[in-house]
Structures are given as C-alpha cells and as structure tokens.
C-alpha positions in Angstrom: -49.3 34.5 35.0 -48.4 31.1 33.2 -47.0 28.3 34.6 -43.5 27.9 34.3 -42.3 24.8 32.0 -41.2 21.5 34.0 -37.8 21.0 32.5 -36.7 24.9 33.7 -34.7 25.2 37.3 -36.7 28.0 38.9 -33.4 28.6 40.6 -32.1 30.1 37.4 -34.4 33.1 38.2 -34.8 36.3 39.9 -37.1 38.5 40.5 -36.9 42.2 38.1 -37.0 44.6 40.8 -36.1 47.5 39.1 -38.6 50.5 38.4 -40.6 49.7 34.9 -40.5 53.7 34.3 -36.7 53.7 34.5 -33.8 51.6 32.6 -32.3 48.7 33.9 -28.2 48.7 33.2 -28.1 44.7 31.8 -32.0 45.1 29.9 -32.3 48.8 28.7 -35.8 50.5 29.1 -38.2 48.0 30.6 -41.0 49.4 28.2 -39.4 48.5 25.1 -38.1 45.2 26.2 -41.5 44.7 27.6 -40.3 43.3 31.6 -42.3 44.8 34.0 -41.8 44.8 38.0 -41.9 41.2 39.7 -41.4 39.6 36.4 -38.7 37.1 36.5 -35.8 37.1 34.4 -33.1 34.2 33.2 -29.9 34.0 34.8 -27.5 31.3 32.8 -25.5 29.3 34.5 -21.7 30.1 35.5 -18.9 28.1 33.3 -16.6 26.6 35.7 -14.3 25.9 32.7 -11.0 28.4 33.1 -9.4 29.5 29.7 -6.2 27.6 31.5 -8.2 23.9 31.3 -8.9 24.8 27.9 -5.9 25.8 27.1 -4.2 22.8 28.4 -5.7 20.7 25.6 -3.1 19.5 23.2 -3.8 20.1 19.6 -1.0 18.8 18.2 -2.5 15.1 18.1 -2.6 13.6 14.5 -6.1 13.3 12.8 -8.0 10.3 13.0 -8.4 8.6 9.0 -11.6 7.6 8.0 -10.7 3.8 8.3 -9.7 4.4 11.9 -13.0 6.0 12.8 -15.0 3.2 11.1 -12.8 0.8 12.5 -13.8 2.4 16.2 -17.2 2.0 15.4 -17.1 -2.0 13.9 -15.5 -2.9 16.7 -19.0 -2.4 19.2 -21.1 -3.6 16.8 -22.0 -7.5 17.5 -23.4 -7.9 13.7 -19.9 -7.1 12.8 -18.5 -9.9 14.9 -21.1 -12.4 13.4 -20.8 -11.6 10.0 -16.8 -12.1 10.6 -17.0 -15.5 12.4 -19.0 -16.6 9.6 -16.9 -15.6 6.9 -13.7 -16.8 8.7 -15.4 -20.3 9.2 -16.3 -20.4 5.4 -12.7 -19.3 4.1 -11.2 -21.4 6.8 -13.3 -24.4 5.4 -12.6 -23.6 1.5 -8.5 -22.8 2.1 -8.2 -26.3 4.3 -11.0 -28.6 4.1 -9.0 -31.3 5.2 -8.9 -30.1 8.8 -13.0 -30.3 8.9 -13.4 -33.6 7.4 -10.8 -36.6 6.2 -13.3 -38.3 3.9 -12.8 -37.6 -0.1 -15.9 -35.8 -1.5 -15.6 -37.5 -4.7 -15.7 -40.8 -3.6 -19.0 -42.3 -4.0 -20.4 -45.8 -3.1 -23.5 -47.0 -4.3 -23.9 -49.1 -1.9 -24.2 -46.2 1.0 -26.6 -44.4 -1.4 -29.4 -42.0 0.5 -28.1 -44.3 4.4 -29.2 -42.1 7.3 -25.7 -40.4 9.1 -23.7 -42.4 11.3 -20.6 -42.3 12.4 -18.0 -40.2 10.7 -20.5 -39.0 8.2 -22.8 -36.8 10.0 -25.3 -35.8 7.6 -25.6 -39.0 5.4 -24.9 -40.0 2.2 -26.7 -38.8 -1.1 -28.5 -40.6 -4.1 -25.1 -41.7 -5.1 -23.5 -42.5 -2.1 -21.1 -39.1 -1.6 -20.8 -38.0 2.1 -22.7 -35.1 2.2 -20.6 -33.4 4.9 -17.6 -33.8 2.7 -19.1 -32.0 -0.6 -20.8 -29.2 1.9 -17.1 -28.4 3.2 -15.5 -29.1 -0.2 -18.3 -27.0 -2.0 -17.1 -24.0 0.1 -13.6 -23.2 -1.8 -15.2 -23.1 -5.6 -18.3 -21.2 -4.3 -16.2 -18.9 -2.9 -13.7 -18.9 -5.5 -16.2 -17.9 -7.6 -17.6 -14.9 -5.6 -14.3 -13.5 -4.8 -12.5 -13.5 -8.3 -15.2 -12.1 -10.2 -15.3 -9.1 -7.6 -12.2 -8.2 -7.7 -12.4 -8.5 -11.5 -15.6 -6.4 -11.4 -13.9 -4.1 -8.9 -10.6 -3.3 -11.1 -12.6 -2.7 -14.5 -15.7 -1.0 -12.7 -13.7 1.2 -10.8 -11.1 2.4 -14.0 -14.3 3.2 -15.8 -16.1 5.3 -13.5 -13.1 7.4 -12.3 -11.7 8.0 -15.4 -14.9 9.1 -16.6 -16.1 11.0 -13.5 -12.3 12.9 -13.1 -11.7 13.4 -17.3 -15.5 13.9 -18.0 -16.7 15.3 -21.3 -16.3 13.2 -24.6 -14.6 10.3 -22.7 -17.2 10.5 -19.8 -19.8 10.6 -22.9 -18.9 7.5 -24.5 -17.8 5.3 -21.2 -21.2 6.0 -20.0 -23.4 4.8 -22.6 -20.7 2.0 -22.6 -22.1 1.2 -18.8 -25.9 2.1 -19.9 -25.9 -0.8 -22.8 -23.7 -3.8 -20.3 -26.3 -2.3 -17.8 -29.3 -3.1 -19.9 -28.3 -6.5 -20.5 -30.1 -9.0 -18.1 -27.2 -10.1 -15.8 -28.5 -14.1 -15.5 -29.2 -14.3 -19.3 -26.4 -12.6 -20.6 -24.4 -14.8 -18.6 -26.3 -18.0 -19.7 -25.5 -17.2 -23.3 -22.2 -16.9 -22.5 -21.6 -19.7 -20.4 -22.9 -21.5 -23.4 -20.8 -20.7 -26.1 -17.9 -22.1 -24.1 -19.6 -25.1 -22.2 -17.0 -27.4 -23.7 -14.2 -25.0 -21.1 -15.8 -25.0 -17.9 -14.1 -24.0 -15.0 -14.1 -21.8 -11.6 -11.7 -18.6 -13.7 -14.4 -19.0 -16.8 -17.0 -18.6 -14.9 -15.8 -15.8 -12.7 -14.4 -13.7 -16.2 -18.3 -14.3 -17.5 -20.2 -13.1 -13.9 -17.2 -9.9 -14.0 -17.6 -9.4 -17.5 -21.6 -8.3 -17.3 -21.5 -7.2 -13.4 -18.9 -4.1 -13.1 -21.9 -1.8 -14.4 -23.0 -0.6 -11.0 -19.6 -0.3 -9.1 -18.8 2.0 -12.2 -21.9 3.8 -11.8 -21.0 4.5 -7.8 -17.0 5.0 -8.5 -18.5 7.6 -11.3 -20.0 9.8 -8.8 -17.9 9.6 -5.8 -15.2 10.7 -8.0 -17.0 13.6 -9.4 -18.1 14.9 -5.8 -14.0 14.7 -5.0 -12.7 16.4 -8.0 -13.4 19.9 -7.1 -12.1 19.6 -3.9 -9.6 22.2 -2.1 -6.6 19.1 -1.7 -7.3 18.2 -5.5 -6.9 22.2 -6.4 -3.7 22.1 -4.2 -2.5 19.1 -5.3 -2.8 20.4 -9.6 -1.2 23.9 -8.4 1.5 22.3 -7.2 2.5 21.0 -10.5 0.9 17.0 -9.8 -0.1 15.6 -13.1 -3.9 14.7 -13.1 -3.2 11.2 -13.2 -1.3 11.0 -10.0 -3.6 13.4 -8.5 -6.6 11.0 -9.7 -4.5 8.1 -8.1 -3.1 9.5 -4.8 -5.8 11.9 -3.7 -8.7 11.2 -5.2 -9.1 7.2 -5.8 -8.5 6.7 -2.0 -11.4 8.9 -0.7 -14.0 7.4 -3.1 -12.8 4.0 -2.4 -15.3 3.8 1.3 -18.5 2.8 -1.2 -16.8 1.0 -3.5 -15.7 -1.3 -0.9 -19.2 -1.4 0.6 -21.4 -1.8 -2.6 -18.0 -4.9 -3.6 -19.0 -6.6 0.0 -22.4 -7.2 -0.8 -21.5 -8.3 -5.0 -19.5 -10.5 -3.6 -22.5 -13.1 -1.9 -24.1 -11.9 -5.4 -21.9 -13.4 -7.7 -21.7 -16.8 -5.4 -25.3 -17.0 -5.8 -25.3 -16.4 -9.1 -22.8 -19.1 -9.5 -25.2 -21.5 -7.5 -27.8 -20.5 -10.0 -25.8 -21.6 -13.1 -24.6 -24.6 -11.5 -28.0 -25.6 -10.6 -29.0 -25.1 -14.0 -26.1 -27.3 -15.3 -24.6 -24.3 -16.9 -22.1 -23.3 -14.8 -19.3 -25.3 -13.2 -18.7 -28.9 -14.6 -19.8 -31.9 -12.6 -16.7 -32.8 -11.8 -16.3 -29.7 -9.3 -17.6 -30.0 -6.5 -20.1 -26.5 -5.6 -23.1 -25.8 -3.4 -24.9 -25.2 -6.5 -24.1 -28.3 -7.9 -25.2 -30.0 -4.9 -28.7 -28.4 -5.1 -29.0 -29.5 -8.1 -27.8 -33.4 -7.3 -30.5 -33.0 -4.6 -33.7 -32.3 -6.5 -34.7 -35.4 -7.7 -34.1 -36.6 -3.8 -36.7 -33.4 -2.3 -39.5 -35.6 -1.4 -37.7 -38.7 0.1 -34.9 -37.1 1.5 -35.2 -33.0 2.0 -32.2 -32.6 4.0 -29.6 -33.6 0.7 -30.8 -30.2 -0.1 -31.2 -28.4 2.8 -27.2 -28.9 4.1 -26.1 -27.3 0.8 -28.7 -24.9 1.0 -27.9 -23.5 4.6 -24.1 -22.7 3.8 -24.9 -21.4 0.4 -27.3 -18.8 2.6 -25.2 -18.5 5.8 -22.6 -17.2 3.6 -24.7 -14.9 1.3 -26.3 -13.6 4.5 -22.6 -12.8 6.6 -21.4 -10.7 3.3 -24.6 -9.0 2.9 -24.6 -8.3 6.7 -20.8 -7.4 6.5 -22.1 -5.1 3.7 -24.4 -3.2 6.0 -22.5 -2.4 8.7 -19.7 -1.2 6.7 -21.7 0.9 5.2 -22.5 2.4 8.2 -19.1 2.7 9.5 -17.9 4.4 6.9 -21.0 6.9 6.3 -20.1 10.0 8.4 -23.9 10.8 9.2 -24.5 8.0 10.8 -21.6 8.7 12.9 -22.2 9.5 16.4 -19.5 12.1 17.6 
C-alpha cells in the first residue's frame, strides 16, 4: 500500500469497513467505485460556521473605488513614501527657494570664481563665481516647470485624441490615428531641436514646454485609445445610452474616469521625461536662455570645469537624477496600485 502524503492529517480517515460484495449507503457499490475492505476513506472537516454568523454580515456597506483600494495599498509601500519625500522636497524647493538658501543665484563674483565651500555657501562657487547651492535650489522651479506644464499639455491633447477616437471609432478613429502614427515617427529630441530653433530669439520656460507637449502626447494617445475601447462596450456604458445619455456625456462621466488609472501612471513617469529632456536642450544651448537659471544649464556651465573641479557638475547632476528617479519610482508603484492583478485580496 503507498505511503500516505506528508501534508494529509491521517486523522481525517477511517477505515472502510463495509463488505466489498455489498453497497455502502454514502459510496454506492464498492466494485464500481473501486474501495475495497480496510481501505481508508476521506472524511472533510466539519464547518463550525452557522448560516446565523454568516448571516450576520452586513452587506449594505458602500463599495470601495478603485482610488481607495490603490490608496490602501500605497500607503504600505515604503518606495511610495520615498518617491513622495523626494518630490515634496523638490516642489518645496522650486515654489520657495528662499527658505533653503538667502543668497541670489545670479549674483556672481569673479573674484570667488571655482573657491572651495565655506561658510554659507556649502558646495562652492563655479567658474564664474555663482554659489552653486543657490543655482542647484533655484534650478529646481524651471526644471520642474518645465516637466510639469508640458505634461499636463501632453495629457489634455493626448487624452482628447485617443478617447475620441477609441469611443467614435471608424473614419474619425482612421484619420486621428495616422495623425498619432506620423507625430509618432518624428524623433522626439530632433523634432524638438528644430523647433526650438526656429524661435531661439523667444526662449522661455511656456515655449519650451508647448515644443516638448507638442511632439510628446503620441503615446498617452496611444494608451487613452485603448483603455477607452476596452470600456466602451461595457454593461454601465449600455445602461447609461438606454437611458437616453448623449454619447458625449456618457464618454465624459462614465467612461473617461475608468480609463484615466494608466493615463495617470504612464503621465507620472513623462513627467521626469520631459525634465530631462529639458536638461538636454539646455545643455545643448537650445533650450532655456542663459539668463534662467536650470539644472541643464548648469551642466552645461560645468563642462569646461570636469577635470579641475568635477563636483560643479556633479551637484546639478544629482538633483536633476534624484528627481527623475522619485517620478519614475512614483510611476511604478502607481502602476501597481492601480492594476487589479497585482492586487492581493
């Protein structure tokens, strides 16, 4: 006879003691269900639930939204909680820099050029004489500027393209999507080279965000496209036209709301995207004017200082990357928050 398996309670058996040749009352006829004499035979365990314990259980509670349930499960997770000190320390510093520092980050003495930090200017002066702490807390609110204006531009037109043409679909989904393909095919950093350069003489934070918005709502169109197309046949969305709601408001109220979880997610991680793209034109002298003070700017100002003094560029450098890395990691968890199979019920 075999062994019995490790994880089974033998005491969850007993012993068939009824005649083979004749039929037991819970099995039948022993030869056709094959249980011979001394065979054991599973016994399940008793529920001590009553039907009053479960019928004590109230079930008149209100659901739990989506944003509820991912806010339940943010909450435990301590990347969360990083990602969120970091970006409140960089908005804190780029909405009142003055409480971080009380030197002026334009004001530049020759005379301290590339001096070692001392006191009240921790991290030195550069190759003309700037405090670099000053221009690394200053350089937070364009940066971010930057990043957060041309998402929410990005955001607005990506998301009107893809739900209208993922709710109306075909002519109008026909001709918005090769609309997407051809801004898709564009290379982003190029396209927005050239047009950085045909208005170099009007330089500022809102150009530069319209440009990065104008050639990087392709892919939030692409994801709004989809979510709205898995939502438009729903059972609400057939209740809510039967009812007599126009498609419009039904595209608006019912179905815009439940494909905004990966917009938001994919708009998270776009957002450290365009600031480093912004960083990237600035280095290149391209993108905001001099006479703003950015983290790409101050790359660039550092350069010609990498072999004599590396750490002009490596204090611009960190927060540029602290700050990319908190939105991408603010990205990722939200994402996970909000996708119900990685929920654990």
């Amino acid at each position: 006879m075999p062994e019995m398996p490790e994880n089974i309670n033998p005491n969850q058996f007993e012993p068939f003691t009824s005649n083979p040749l004749e039929p037991d009352d819970a099995y039948g006829d022993p030869r056709e269900v094959g249980i011979l004499a001394g065979q054991l035979r599973y016994v399940s365990e008793v529920d001590e639930t009553g039907l009053g314990a479960v019928d004590a259980i109230s079930d008149s509670s209100a659901p739990v939204s989506v944003w509820r349930q991912a806010w339940r499960s943010l909450r435990v997770r301590p990347l969360f909680w990083i990602a969120f000190a970091i970006i409140i320390l960089m908005v804190t510093m780029a909405a009142v820099p003055w409480l971080f520092t009380s030197q002026d980050p334009a004001f530049c003495d020759l005379g301290n050029s590339q001096k070692p930090p001392s006191g009240g200017h921790v991290f030195g002066f550069d190759r003309q004489g700037c405090d670099v702490y000053a221009r690394v807390i200053y350089g937070a609110r364009a940066s971010l500027l930057v990043g957060l204006i041309a998402t929410t531009l990005s955001v607005l037109v990506g998301a009107t393209i893809g739900a209208l043409a993922g709710y109306l679909g075909g002519w109008l989904d026909a001709i918005l999507s090769r609309i997407t393909d051809i801004f898709f095919a564009l290379p982003f950093v190029l396209a927005a080279i050239v047009a950085m350069q045909m208005f170099k003489e009007h330089r500022d934070v809102f150009l530069l965000s319209a440009v990065l918005a104008a050639f990087g709502w392709t892919q939030i169109a692409r994801i709004t496209r989809g979510a709205v197309m898995s939502l438009k046949n729903e059972e609400y969305v057939t209740a809510s036209i039967a009812l007599g709601r126009s498609k419009g408001a039904t595209l608006l109220k019912h179905i815009i709301p439940n494909a905004l979880a990966p917009v938001i997610v994919y708009a998270t991680v776009s957002l450290g995207a365009f600031i480093v793209s912004e960083a990237t034109l600035s280095f290149m002298g391209i993108g905001l004017p001099p006479t703003v003070v950015s983290w790409g700017g101050d790359i660039a100002r550092a350069q010609s200082s990498l072999r004599t003094n590396p750490t002009l560029l490596f204090y611009p450098a960190t927060a540029l990357a602290l700050t990319v890395l908190a939105f991408t990691m603010m990205g990722d968890v939200v994402r996970d928050a909000l996708n119900p199979k990685s929920n654990k019920r």
